[in-house]
C-alpha positions as CSV (number, residue, x, y, z in Angstrom):
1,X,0.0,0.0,0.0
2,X,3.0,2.8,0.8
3,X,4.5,1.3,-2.2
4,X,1.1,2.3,-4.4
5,X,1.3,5.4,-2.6
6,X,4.5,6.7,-3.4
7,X,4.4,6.1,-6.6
8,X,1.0,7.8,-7.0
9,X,2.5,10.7,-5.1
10,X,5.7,10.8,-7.5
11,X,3.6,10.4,-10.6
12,X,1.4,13.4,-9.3
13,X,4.4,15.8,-8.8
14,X,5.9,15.1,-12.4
15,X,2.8,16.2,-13.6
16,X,2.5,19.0,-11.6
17,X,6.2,20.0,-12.2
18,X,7.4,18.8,-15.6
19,X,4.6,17.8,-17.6
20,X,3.7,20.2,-20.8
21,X,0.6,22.0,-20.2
22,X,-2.1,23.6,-23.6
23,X,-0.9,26.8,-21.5
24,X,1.1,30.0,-21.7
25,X,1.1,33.0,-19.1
26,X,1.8,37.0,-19.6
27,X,3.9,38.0,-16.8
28,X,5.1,41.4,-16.4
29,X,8.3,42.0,-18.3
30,X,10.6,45.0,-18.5
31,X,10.5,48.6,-18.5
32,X,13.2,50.0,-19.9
33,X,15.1,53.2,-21.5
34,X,15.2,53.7,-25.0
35,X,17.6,56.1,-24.9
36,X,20.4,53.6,-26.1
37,X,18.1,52.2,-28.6
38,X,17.2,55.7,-30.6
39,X,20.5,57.4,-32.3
40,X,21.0,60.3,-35.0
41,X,24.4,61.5,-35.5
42,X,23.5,65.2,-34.8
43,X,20.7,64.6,-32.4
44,X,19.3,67.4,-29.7
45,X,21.3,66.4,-26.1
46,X,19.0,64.5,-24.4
47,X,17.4,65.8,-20.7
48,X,17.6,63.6,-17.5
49,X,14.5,61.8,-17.7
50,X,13.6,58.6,-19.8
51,X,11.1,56.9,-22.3
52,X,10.4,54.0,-21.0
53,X,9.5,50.8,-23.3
54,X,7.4,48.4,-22.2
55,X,7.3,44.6,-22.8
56,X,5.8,41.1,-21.7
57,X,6.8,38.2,-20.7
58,X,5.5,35.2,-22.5
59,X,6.2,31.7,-20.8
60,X,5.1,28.2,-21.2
61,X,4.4,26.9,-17.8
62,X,4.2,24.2,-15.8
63,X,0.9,23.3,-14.1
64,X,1.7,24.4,-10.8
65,X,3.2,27.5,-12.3
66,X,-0.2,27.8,-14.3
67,X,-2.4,27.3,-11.4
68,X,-0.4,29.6,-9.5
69,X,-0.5,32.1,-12.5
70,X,-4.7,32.1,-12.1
71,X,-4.8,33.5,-8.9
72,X,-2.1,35.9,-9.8
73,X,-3.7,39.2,-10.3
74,X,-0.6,40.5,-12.6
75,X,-0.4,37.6,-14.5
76,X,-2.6,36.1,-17.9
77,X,-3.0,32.6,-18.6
78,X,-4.2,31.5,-21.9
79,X,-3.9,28.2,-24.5
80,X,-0.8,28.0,-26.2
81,X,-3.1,27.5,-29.6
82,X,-4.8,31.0,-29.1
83,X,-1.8,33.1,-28.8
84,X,1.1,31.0,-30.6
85,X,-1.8,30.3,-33.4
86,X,0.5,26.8,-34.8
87,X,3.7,28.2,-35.0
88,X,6.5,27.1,-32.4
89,X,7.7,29.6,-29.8
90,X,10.7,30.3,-32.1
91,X,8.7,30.8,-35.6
92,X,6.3,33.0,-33.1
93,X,9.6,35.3,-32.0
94,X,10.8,35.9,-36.2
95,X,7.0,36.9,-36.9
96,X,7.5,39.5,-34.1
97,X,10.9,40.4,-35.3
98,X,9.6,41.0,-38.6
99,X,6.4,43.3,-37.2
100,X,8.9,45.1,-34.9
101,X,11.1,46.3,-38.6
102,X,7.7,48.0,-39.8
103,X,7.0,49.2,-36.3
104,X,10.7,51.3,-36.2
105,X,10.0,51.8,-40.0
106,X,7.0,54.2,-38.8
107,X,8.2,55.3,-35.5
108,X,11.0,57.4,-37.4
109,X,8.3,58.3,-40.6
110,X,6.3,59.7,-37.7
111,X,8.9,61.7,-36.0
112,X,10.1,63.0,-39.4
113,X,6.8,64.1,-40.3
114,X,5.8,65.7,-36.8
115,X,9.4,67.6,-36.5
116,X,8.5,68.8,-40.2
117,X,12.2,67.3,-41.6
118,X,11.6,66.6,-45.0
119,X,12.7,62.6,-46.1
120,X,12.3,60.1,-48.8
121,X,10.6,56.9,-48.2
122,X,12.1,54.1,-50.0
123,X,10.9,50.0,-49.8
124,X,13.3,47.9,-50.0
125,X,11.2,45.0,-49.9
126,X,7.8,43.3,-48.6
127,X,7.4,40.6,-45.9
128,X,4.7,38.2,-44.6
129,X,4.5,39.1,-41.1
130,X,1.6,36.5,-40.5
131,X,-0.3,33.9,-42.1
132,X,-3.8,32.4,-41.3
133,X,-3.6,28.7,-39.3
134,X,-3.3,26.1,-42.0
135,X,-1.9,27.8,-44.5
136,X,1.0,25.5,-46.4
137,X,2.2,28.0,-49.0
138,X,3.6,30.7,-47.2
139,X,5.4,31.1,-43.8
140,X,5.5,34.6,-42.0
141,X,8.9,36.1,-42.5
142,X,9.0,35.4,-46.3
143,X,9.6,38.3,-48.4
144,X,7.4,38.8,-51.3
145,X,9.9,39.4,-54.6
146,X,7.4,39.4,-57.2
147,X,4.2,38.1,-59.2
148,X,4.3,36.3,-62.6
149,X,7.8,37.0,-62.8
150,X,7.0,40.7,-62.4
151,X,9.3,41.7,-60.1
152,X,10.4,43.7,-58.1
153,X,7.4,45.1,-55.9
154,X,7.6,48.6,-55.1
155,X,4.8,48.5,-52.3
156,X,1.9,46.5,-51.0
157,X,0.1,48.9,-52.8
158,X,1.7,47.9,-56.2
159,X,1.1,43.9,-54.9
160,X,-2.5,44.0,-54.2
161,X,-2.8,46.4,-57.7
162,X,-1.2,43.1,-59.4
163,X,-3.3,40.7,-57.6
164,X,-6.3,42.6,-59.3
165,X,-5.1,42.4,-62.4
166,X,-4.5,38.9,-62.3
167,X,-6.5,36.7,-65.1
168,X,-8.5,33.7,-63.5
169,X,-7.5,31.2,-66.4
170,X,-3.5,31.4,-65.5
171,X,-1.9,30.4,-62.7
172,X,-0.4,32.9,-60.3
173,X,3.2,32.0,-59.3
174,X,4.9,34.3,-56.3
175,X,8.6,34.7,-56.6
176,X,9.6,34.4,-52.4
177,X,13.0,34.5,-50.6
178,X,12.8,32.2,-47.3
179,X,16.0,31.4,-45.1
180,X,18.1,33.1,-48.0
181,X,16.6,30.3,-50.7
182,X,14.9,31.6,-53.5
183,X,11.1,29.4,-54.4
184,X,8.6,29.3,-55.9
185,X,4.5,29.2,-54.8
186,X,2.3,29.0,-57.5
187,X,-1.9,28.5,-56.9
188,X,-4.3,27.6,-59.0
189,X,-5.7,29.8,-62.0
190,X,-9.0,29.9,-60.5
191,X,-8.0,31.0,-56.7
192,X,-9.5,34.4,-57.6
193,X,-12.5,35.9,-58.0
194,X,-13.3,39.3,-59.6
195,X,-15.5,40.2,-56.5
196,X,-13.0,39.5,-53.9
197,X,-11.8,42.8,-51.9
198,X,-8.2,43.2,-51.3
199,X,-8.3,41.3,-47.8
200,X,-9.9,38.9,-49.0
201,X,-7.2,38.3,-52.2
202,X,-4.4,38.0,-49.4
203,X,-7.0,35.6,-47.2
204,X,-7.4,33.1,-50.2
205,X,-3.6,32.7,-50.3
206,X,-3.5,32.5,-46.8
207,X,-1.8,35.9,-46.1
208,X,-2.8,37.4,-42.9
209,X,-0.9,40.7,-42.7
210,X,2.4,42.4,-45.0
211,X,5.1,44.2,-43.6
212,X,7.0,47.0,-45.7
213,X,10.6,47.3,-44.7
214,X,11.5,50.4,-45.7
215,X,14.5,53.2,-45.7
216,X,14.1,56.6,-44.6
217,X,16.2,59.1,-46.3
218,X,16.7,62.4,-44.5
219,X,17.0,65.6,-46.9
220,X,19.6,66.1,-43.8
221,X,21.8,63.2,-43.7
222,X,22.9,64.3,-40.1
223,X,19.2,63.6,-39.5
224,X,19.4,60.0,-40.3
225,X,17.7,58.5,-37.1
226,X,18.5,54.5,-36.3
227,X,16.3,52.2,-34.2
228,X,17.9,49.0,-32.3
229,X,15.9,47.1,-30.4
230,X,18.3,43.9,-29.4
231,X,15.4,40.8,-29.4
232,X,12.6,43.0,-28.3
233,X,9.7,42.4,-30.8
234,X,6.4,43.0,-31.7
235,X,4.9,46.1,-32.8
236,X,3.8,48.1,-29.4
237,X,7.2,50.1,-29.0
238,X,6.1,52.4,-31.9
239,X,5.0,55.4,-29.8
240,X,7.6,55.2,-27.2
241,X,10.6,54.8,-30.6
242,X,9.0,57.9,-31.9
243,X,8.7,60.1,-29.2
244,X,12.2,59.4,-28.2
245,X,12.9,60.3,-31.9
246,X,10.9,63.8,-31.6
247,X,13.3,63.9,-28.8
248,X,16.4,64.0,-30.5
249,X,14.9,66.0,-33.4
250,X,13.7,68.9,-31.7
251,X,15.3,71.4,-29.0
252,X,14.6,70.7,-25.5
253,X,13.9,68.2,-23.3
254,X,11.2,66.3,-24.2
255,X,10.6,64.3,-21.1
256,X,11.4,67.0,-18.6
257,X,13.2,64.9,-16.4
258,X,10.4,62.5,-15.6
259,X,10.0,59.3,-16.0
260,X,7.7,58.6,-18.9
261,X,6.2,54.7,-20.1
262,X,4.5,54.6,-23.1
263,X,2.9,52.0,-24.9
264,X,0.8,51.2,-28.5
265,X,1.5,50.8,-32.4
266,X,2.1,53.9,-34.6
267,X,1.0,54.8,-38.1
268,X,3.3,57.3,-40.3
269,X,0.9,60.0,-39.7
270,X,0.7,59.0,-35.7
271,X,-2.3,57.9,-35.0
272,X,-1.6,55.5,-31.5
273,X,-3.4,51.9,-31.8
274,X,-4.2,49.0,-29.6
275,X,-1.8,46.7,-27.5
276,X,-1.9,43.6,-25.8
277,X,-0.6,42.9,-22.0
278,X,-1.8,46.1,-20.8
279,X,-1.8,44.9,-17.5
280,X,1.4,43.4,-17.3
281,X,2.7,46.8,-18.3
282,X,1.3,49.1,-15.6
283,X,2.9,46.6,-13.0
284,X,6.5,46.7,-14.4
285,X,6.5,50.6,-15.2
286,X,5.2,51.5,-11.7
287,X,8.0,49.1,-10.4
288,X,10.4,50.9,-12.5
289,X,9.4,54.5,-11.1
290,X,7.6,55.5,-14.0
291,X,6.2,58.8,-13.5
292,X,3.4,59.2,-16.3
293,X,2.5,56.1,-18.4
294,X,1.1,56.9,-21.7
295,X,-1.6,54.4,-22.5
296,X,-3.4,53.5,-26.2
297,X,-7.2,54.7,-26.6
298,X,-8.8,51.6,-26.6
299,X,-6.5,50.1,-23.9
300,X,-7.0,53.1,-21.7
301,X,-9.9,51.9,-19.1
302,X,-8.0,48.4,-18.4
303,X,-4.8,50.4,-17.7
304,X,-6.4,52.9,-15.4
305,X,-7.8,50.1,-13.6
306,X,-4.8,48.0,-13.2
307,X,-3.3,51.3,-11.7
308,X,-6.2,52.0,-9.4
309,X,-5.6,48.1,-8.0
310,X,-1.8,48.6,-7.9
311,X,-2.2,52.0,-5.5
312,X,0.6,53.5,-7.8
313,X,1.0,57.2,-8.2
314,X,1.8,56.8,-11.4
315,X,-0.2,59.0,-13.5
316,X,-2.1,57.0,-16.6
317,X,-3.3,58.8,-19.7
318,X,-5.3,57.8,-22.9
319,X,-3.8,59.1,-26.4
320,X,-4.9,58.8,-29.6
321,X,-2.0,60.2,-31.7
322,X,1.4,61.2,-31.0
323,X,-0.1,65.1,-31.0
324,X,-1.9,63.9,-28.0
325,X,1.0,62.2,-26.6
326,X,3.1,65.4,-26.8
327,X,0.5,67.5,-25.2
328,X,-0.3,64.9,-21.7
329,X,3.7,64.9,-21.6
330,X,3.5,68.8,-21.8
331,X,0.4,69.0,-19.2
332,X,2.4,66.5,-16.9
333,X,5.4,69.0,-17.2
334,X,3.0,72.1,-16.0
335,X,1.2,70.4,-13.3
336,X,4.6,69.1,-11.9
337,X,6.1,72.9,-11.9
């Protein structure tokens, strides 16, 4: 009987302890200056405060770390198929690598264009950041070289344009650069249909989002601003990259020696979108002193709550655009003098 028992008892703690679980948890991550990260050869000095990016913390758990994790207020647990979506945890990091190129791309396009510095926009190529579950033909992280042996593609604009003028009794055949190989994809003559909106094009060839990878050439070559962001991925640094890069464009000190978070996605002409791992976000910037933590629109409520729970005095805002973002870091500076 102590024999059954203790054998039970170990068979219960390698499940608790090393089996693999359908799970992975949000934790908070880091909060860190991007200071180091944003660089222009004849930049504006920079003041004694700090942008502060923001990041999660992905992990695949074991099940006492996942039922630990659901009574963990800070801390998200969801199935590994919902948020990794098929691809391993390494094809998941490349797809954010590749999102986190077009997210620097328009963090510097939307400093340019707010500081008024005139530039030329060049693409130097087009890559799947993400494809729909299933799909066999592409893998995210393959760049797009041409169509029909019409190559190469200027812009997503100029692919979806060729996509509409396909004809439905040819074959289309995709010229595609993957791991440094050069292929092939072709699909049937008939996977079009002359009704289809452009989404819906890219959905039938199991594309789920394009990312241009672009160079940005200042009129001022002493202008030229460089993002490096080490293994940090994903596209949420965008509004923290370009206000550090309004930073070094403009005279002043931006920050005003606080200490300033900011999370969400950026367009070229600034408009501030949606993030995941909101909560996870308040917790580590109010750990790291954070002063003022600039929050997306639409994430705005979740992240004033988490605050509220957390006791922090860490001010949370809501912005839509990077205008807004420049004027709650400017109110911040008044009501602090």
């Amino acid at each position: 009987m102590a024999m059954i028992v203790g054998l039970s008892t170990a068979a219960f703690m390698w499940v608790l302890l090393y089996a693999p679980t359908p799970y992975v948890v949000y934790e908070p991550g880091i909060a860190v200056p991007v200071k180091s990260m944003v660089s222009m050869e004849e930049g504006d000095r920079l003041g004694g405060g700090d942008f502060l990016l923001t990041a999660v913390k992905l992990t695949e758990p074991n099940f006492l770390h996942t039922f630990q994790s659901m009574w963990n207020t800070n801390m998200e647990v969801h199935l590994k198929r919902d948020v990794l979506r098929g691809y391993s945890k390494d094809q998941y990091a490349d797809r954010l690598n590749v999102i986190m190129q077009g997210s620097q791309n328009n963090a510097i396009e939307a400093a340019y264009r707010y500081a008024g510095f005139p530039y030329e926009s060049r693409t130097n190529g087009i890559v799947i950041s993400d494809v729909h579950a299933g799909s066999s033909s592409f893998k995210a992280g393959d760049r797009l070289l041409g169509i029909n042996g019409d190559k190469p593609l200027g812009s997503v604009t100029e692919l979806l344009d060729k996509l509409q003028q396909t004809s439905k009794d040819k074959p289309v055949q995709f010229d595609i650069e993957r791991s440094g190989k050069l292929l092939n994809v072709t699909f049937a003559a008939n996977i079009f249909d002359s009704t289809m909106t452009n989404e819906q094009r890219l959905e039938a060839i199991g594309i789920m989002s394009l990312t241009e990878l672009r160079s940005l050439e200042p009129a001022d070559e002493g202008k030229r601003l460089t993002i490096t962001a080490g293994d940090i991925g994903g596209p949420s640094a965008g509004l923290v990259f370009a206000l550090q890069a309004v930073d070094l464009l403009t005279k002043g000190d931006l920050s005003g020696g606080l200490r300033i978070a900011a999370t969400g996605t950026i367009t070229v002409d600034g408009k501030v979108g949606a993030i995941g791992g909101i909560k996870q976000k308040i917790v580590i910037a109010s750990k790291e002193g954070a002063q003022l933590f600039l929050a997306p629109a639409d994430n705005f409520e979740e992240a004033e709550a988490k605050a509220k729970a957390l006791g922090t005095p860490m001010k949370v805002v809501s912005v839509r655009t990077l205008q807004e973002a420049m004027d709650q870091i400017q109110a911040s500076h008044n009501a602090s003098t």
